[in-house]
C-alpha positions in Angstrom: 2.8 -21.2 17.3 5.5 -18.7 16.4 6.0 -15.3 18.4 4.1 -13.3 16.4 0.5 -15.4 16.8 1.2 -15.2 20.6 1.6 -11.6 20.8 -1.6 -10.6 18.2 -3.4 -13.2 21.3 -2.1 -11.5 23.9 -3.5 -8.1 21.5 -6.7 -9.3 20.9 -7.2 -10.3 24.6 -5.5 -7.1 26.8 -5.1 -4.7 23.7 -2.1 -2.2 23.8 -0.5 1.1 24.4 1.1 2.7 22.0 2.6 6.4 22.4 2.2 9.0 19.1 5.0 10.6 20.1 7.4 7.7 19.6 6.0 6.1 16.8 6.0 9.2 15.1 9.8 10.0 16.0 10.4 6.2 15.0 8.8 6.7 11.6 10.4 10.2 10.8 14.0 8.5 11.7 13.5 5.7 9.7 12.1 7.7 6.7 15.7 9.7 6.8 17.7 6.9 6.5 15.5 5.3 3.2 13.9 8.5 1.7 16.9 8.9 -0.9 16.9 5.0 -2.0 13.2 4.5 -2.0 12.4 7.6 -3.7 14.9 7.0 -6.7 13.6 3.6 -7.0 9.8 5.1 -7.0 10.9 7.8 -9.7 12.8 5.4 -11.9 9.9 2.6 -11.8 7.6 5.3 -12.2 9.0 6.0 -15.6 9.3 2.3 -16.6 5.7 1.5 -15.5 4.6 5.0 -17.4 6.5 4.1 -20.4 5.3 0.4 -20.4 1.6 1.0 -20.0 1.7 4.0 -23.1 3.1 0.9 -25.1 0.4 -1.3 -24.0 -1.7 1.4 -24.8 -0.5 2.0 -28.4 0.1 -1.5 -28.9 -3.5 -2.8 -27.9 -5.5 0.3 -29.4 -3.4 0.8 -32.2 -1.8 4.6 -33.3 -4.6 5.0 -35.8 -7.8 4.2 -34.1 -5.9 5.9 -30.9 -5.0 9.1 -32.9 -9.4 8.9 -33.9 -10.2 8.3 -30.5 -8.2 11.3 -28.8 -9.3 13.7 -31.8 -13.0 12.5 -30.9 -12.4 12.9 -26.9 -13.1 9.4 -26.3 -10.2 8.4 -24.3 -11.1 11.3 -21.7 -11.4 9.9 -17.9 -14.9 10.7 -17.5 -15.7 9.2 -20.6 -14.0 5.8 -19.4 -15.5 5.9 -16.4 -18.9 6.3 -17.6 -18.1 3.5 -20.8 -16.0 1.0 -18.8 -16.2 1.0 -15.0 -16.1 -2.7 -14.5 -13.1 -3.2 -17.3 -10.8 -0.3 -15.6 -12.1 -1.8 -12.4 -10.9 -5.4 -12.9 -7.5 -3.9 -14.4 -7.3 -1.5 -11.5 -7.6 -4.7 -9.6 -5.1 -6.8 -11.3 -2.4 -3.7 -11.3 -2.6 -3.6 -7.8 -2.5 -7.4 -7.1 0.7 -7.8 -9.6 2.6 -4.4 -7.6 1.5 -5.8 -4.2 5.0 -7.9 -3.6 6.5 -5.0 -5.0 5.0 -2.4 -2.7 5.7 -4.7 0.2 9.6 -4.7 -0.5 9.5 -1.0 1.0 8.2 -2.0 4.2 11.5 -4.4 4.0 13.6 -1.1 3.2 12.5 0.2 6.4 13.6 -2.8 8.3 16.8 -3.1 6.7 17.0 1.1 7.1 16.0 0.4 10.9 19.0 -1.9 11.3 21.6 0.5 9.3 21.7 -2.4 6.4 22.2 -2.0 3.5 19.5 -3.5 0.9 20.1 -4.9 -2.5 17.8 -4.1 -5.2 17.5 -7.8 -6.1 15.2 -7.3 -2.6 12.7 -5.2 -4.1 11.6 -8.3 -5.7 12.1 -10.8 -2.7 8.1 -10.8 -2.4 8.0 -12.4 -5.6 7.8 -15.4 -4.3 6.0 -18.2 -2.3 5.0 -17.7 0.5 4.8 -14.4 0.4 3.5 -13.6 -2.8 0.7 -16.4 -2.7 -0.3 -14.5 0.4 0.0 -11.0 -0.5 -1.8 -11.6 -3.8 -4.6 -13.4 -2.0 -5.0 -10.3 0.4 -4.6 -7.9 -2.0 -7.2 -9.4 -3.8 -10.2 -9.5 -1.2 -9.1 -6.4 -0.1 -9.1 -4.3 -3.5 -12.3 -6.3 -4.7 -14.2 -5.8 -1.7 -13.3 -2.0 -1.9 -14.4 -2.4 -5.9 -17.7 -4.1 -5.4 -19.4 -2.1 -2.6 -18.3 1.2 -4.3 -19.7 0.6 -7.6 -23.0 -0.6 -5.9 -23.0 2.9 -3.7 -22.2 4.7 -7.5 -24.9 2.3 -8.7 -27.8 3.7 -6.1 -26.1 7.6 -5.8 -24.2 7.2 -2.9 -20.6 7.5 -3.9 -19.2 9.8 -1.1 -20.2 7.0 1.2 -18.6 4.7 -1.0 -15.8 6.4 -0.8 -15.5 7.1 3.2 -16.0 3.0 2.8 -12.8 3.1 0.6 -11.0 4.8 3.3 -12.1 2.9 6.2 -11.4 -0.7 5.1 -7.6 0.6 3.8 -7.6 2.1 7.2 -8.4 -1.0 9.2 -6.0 -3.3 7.0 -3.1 -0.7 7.2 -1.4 -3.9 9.0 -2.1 -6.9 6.4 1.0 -6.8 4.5 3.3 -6.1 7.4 1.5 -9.0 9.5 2.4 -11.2 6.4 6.0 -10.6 5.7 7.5 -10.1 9.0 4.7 -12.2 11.1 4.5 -15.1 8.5 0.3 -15.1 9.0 -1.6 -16.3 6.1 -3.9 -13.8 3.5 -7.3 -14.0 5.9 -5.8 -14.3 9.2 -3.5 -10.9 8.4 -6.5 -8.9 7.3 -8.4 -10.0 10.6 -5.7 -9.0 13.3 -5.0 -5.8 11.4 -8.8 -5.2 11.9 -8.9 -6.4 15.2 -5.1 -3.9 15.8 -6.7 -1.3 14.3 -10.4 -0.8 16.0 -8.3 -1.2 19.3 -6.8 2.0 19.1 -8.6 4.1 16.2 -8.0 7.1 17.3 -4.4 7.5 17.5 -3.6 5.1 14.4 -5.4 7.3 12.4 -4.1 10.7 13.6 -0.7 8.9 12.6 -1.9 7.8 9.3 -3.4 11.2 8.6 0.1 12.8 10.1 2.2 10.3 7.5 -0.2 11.1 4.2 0.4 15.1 4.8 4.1 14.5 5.0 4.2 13.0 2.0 2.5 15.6 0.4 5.1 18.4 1.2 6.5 17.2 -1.7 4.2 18.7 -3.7 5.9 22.1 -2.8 8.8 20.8 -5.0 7.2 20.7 -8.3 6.0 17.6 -7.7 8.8 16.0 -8.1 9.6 16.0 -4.5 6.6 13.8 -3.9 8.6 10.7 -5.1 10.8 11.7 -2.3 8.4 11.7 0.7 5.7 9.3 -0.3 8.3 6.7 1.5 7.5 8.5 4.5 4.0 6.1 4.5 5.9 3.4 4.5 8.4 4.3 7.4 4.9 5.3 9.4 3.6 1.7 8.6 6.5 0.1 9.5 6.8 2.1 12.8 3.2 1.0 14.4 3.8 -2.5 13.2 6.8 -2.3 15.1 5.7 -0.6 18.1 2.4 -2.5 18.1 3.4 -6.5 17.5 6.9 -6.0 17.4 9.4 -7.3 14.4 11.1 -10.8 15.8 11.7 -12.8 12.5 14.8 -10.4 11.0 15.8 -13.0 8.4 16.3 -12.2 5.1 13.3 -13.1 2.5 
């Protein structure tokens, strides 16, 4: 049983203390030290992925029938979500599988940023392989189609709102997953049950932090938008900051 399993025990058993005022203090430092190198890689694979999905796009559709469909309003958004909920759905779902490993890199930022090392960008794609990517997929995947399913039935019977305080609540309680399964080497289903467990523990105070990290990144708003590349790392620096004052980070090896 490695270190991490004995602690989430010793968690699910006693439960925990954990201050705002540190974790928050923790997360702001950490975000100084990354916000620059994560928020030029968000803006420049930003552009790629952009650039990449309008050739899909053009590629797939074609530029004629495109050209018909945008002179005819088709390819609004309320018109694909009316025509092709369950299609966008299961791409939504795939996209968000596929970036997963990706996204989990940045919690790997902050660890390397917590340490004052530096981090290659050959590690942005560390996750992109087993273990980790087997399990990050897998978690992903429940997660993202569990979210899918029961918001298109509450859209199905007139109850989206709910659906959507749904949304927020099961992203809430498995803020932890990913972290539990690249620094605590747990497996898809037992990640997304301690970060459940971690979370309802102390829901108060996890969210006020969550809420606290989500307005930060918005400031960047203020700068033409542009500025939000630079502060949405400040999620991950709060992520990685309660995992770290919560179970605590003991395998520092490089993936």
């Amino acid at each position: 049983m490695n270190q991490t399993l004995k602690r989430l025990q010793e968690i699910e058993k006693n439960g925990y203390q954990i201050d705002f005022g540190n974790v928050f203090n923790h997360a702001f430092e950490n975000y100084k030290k990354i916000a620059l190198y994560a928020g030029s890689v968000i803006v420049i694979f930003s552009i790629l992925f952009v650039v990449f999905g309008a050739f899909s796009l053009v590629s797939f559709i074609g530029v004629t029938e495109m050209t018909k469909e945008l002179s005819s309003g088709q390819l609004k958004i309320e018109n694909l979500l009316q025509t092709n909920l369950l299609a966008m759905g299961i791409i939504s779902i795939i996209i968000s599988c596929l970036l997963s490993p990706f996204q989990a890199a940045f919690l790997k930022m902050a660890d390397h940023g917590d340490r004052d090392e530096n981090f290659p960008v050959s590690s942005l794609f560390s996750f992109y392989k087993l273990p980790y990517l087997k399990e990050i997929i897998i978690s992903t995947l429940i997660i993202t189609v569990i979210i899918f399913a029961q918001a298109t039935l509450l859209r199905y019977v007139k109850l989206e709102f709910l659906g959507i305080i749904i949304n927020y609540f099961i992203s809430f309680t498995t803020l932890l997953t990913i972290p539990l399964i690249i620094f605590g080497d747990l497996q898809a289903i037992d990640a997304i049950k301690f970060s459940i467990q971690i979370v309802l523990k102390q829901p108060v105070v996890l969210l006020g932090l969550i809420i606290v990290a989500i307005i930060g990144s918005l400031i960047g708003l203020m700068a033409c938008c542009v500025g939000l590349f630079f502060t949405i790392p400040f999620i991950y620096s709060m992520n990685y900051a309660i995992y770290s004052a919560i179970v605590g980070i003991d395998n520092t090896a490089e993936n």
